[in-house]
C-alpha positions as CSV (number, residue, x, y, z in Angstrom):
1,X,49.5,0.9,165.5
2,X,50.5,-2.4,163.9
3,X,52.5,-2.4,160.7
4,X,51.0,-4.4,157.9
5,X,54.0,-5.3,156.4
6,X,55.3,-7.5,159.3
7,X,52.1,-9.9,158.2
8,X,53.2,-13.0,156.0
9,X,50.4,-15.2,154.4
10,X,51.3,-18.3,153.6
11,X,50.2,-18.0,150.0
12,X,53.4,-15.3,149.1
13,X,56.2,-17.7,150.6
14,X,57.8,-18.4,147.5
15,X,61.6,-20.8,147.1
16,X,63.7,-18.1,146.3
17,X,66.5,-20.5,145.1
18,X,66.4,-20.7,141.6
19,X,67.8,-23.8,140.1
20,X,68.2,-25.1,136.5
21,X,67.6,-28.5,137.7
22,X,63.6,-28.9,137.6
23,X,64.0,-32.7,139.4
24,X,66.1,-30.1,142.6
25,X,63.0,-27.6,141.8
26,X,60.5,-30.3,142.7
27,X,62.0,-31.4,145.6
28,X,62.7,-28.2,146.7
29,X,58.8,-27.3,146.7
30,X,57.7,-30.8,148.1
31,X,60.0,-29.9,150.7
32,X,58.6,-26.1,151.3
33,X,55.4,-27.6,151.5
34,X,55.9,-29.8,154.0
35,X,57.7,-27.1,156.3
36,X,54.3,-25.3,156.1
37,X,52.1,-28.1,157.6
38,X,55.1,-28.7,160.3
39,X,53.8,-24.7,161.2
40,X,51.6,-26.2,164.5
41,X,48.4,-25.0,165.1
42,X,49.3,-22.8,168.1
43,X,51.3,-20.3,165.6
44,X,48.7,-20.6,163.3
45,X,46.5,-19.6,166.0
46,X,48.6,-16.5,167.3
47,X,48.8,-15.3,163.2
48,X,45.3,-15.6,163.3
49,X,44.6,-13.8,166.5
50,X,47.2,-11.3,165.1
51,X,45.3,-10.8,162.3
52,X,42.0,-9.8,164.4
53,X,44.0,-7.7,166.7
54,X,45.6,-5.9,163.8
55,X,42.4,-5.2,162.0
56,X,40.4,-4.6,165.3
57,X,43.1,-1.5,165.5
58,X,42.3,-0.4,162.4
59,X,38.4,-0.5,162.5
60,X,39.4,1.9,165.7
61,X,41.4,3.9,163.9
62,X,39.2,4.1,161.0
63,X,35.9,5.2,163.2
64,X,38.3,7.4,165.5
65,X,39.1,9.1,161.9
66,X,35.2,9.2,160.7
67,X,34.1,10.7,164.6
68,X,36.5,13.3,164.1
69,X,35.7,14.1,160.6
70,X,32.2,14.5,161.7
71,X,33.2,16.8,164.7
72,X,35.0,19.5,162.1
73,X,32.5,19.1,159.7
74,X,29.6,19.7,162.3
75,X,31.7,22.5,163.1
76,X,32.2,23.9,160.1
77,X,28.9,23.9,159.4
78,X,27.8,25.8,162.2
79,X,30.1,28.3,161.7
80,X,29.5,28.6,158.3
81,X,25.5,29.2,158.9
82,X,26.4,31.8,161.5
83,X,28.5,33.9,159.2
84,X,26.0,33.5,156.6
85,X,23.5,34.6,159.0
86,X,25.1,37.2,159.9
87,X,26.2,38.2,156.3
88,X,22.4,38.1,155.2
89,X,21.5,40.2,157.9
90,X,24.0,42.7,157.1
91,X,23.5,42.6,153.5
92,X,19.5,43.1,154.3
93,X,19.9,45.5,156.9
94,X,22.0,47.7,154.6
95,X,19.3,47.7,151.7
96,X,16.4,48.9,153.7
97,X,18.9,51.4,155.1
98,X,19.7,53.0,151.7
99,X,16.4,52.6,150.6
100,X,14.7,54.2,153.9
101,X,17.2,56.8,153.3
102,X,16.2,57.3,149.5
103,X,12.2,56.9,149.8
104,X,12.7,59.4,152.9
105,X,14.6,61.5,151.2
106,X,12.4,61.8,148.3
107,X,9.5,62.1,150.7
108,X,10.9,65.0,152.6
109,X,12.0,67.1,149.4
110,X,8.1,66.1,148.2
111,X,7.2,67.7,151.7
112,X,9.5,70.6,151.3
113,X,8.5,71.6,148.1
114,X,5.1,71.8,148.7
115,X,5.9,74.2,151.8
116,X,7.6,76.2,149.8
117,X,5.0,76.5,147.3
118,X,2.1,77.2,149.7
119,X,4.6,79.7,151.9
120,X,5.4,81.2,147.9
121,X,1.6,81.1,147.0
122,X,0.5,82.8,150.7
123,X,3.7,85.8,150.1
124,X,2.1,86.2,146.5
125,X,-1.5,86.5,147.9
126,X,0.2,89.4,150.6
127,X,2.1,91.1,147.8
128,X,-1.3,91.4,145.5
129,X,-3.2,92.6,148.9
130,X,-0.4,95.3,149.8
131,X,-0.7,96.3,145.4
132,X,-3.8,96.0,145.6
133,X,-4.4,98.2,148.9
134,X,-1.1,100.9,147.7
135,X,-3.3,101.3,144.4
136,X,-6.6,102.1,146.3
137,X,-4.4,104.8,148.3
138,X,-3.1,105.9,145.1
C-alpha cells in the first residue's frame, strides 16, 4: 500500500525562509509561484494519476476490510444461533424431564396408594370373614 504522506498538494507548499524584509518576502512568493506553473503538465498528470491509483488502493482495501468483516460476522452469527439452539433445546429438554419425572412420580405414588388401600381394605374384609366365621365356631 501507498503511503499518504509521500503526497504533496500544491496548496501546503509554503517559503520556509523567513525574512524581516517584506519587499524579499514578496519576491520570494512571486518567485514560488512561478516555480509552480513551471511544474509541466506531464507531472501534473502522473500526481494526478497517483492520486487515483492511491485511492483506487484504498477503496480495495476498504471493501477487502468490509468482505471480511461480513464473512466473521456471518459467521459468528451462525455459530451463535446454533449454540443457542442447542442451549434452548437443552434448557427445554431438561424441564419436561424434571417435570415428567415429578407429574410421574406423583402419579405413581397416587397409583400406589390406592393399591394399597384396596389390598388394606380386601385384608380387612378377610380378617372380619375369618372373626366373623371363628365367632360362629365359638
Amino acid at each position: 500500500m501507498i503511503s499518504l504522506s509521500n503526497i504533496i498538494k500544491a496548496n501546503y507548499i509554503f517559503n520556509d525562509k523567513i525574512s524581516d524584509n517584506p519587499k524579499k518576502a514578496a519576491e520570494s512568493n512571486k518567485l514560488d509561484q512561478i516555480n509552480l506553473q513551471r511544474i509541466s503538465k506531464e507531472e501534473l498528470y502522473e500526481i494526478y494519476n497517483q492520486r487515483e491509483i492511491i485511492i483506487k488502493e484504498a477503496n480495495n482495501e476498504a471493501l477487502k476490510i468490509i468482505n471480511s468483516a461480513k464473512r466473521n460476522s456471518l459467521t459468528e452469527i451462525t455459530q451463535l444461533k446454533t449454540k443457542g439452539y442447542e442451549d434452548g433445546y437443552n434448557a427445554g429438554f431438561e424441564i419436561g424431564k424434571n417435570k415428567g419425572y415429578e407429574e410421574s412420580y406423583k402419579e405413581t405414588c397416587f397409583k400406589v396408594t390406592e393399591e394399597l388401600k384396596m389390598q388394606n381394605e380386601n385384608k380387612i374384609k378377610e380378617l372380619s370373614h375369618i372373626l366373623e366365621s371363628i365367632e360362629k365356631v365359638k
